[in-house]
C-alpha positions as CSV (number, residue, x, y, z in Angstrom):
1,X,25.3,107.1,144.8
2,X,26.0,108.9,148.0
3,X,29.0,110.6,149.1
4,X,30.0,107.9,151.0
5,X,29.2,105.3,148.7
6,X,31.4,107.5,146.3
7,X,34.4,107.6,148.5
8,X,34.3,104.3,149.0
9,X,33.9,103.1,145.7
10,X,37.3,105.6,144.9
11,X,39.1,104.4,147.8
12,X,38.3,100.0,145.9
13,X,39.6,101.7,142.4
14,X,43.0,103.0,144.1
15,X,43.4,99.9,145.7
16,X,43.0,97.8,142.5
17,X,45.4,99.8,140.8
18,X,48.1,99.9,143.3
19,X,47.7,96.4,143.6
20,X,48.3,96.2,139.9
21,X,50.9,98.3,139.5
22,X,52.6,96.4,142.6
23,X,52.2,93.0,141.0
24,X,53.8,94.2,137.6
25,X,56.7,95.8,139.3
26,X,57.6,92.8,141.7
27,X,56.6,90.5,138.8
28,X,58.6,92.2,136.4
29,X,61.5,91.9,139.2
30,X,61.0,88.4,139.5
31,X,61.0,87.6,135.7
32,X,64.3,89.4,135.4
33,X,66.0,87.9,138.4
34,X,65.0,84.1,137.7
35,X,66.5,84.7,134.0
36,X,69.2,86.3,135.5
37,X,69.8,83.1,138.0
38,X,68.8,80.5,135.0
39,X,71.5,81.8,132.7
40,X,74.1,84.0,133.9
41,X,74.3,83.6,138.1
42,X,76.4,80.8,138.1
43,X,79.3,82.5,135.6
44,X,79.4,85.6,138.1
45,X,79.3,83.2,141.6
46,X,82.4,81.4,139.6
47,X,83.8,84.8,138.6
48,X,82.9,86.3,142.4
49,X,85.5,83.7,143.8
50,X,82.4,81.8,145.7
51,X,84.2,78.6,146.4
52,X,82.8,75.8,143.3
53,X,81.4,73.2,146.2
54,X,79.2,75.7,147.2
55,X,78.1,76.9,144.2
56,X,75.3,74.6,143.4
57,X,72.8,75.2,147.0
58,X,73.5,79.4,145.7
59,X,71.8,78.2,142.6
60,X,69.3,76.1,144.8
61,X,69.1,79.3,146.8
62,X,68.2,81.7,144.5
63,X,66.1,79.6,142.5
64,X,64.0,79.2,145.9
65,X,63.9,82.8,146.3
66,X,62.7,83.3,142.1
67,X,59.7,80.7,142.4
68,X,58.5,81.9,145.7
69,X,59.5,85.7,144.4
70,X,57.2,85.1,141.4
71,X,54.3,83.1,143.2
72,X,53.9,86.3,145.5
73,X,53.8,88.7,142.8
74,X,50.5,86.9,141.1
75,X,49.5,86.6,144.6
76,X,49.2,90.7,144.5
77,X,47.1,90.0,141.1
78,X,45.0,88.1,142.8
79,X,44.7,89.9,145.7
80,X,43.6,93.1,143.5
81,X,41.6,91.2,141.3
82,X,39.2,90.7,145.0
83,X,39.9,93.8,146.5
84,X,36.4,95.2,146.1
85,X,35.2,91.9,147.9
86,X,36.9,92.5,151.2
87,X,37.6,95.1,153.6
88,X,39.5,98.2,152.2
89,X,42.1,97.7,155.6
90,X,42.6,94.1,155.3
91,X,43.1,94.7,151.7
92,X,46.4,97.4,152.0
93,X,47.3,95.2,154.9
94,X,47.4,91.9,152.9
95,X,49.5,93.3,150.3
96,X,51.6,95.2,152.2
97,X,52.7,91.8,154.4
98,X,53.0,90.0,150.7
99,X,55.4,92.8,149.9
100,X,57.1,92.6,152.8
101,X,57.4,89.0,152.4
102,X,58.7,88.5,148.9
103,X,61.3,91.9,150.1
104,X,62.7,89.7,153.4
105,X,62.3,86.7,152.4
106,X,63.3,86.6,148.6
107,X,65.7,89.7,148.6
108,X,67.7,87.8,151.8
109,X,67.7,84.8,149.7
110,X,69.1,87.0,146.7
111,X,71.7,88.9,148.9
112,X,72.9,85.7,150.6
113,X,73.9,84.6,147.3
114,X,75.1,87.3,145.2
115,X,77.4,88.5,148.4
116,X,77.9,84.4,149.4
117,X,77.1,85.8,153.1
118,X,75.3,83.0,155.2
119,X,74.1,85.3,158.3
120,X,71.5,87.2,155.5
121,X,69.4,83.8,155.7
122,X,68.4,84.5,159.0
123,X,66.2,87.1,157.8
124,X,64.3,84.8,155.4
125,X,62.0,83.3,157.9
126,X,61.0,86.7,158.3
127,X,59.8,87.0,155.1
128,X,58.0,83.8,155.0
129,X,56.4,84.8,158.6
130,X,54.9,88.0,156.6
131,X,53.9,84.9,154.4
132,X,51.9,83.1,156.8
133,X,50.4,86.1,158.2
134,X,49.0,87.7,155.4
135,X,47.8,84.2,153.8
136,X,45.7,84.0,156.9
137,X,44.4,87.3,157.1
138,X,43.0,86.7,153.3
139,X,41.8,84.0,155.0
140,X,39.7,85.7,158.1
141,X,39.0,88.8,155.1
142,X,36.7,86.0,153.3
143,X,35.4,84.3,155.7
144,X,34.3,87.6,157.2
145,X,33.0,89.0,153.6
């Protein structure tokens, strides 16, 4: 194999692993936070002093941010999993918008709740705009080869 071939080859192992290690630390994350919202948020919102009417669309809330927290993290499995079958750029670029996307839009989601602060969900469309983007850049990256 050439030089370059070499380099190249390095640069499709780093990003595998990164991707890995990414998707077991924001999976791990979302594991522990759904548990954490499945059986104990509700007892702390009660005990925070968040006012019991709106207690239930917090859970709703959080829940939302969990499922979509989760979803994203296999995404990064995924996205590692093809990362030697698209372009090295696209690839850091596509997990770095999914990143960015579960951290705006799921950690506004978890924020607004735990600190019962409405304003924070205007920064979840955010997240879900990092979303869209990097859904259709893995998009353009296949079609492309």
């Amino acid at each position: 194999m050439s030089p370059a071939g070499e380099d190249r080859a390095a640069e499709r192992r780093t990003l595998f692993r990164r991707g890995l290690l990414a998707a077991g630390i924001f999976g791990a994350a979302a594991v522990v936070l759904g548990a954490w919202g499945a059986h104990g948020l509700e007892t702390w919102l009660v005990a925070a002093g968040v006012e019991v009417e709106r207690i239930d669309a917090r859970l709703d809330q959080f829940d939302v941010a969990a499922r979509y927290h989760l979803v994203h993290a296999a995404v990064l499995v995924g996205l590692a999993a093809v990362s030697d079958r698209i372009a090295p750029i696209a690839s850091r670029w596509i997990g770095r918008l999914m990143i960015a996307g579960i951290v705006l839009f799921s950690g506004s989601l978890y924020l607004l709740v735990i600190t019962d602060t409405p304003w924070l969900g205007a920064i979840t469309p955010l997240g879900g705009l990092a979303w869209i983007i990097a859904w259709s850049a893995l998009g353009i990256a296949a079609w492309r080869g």
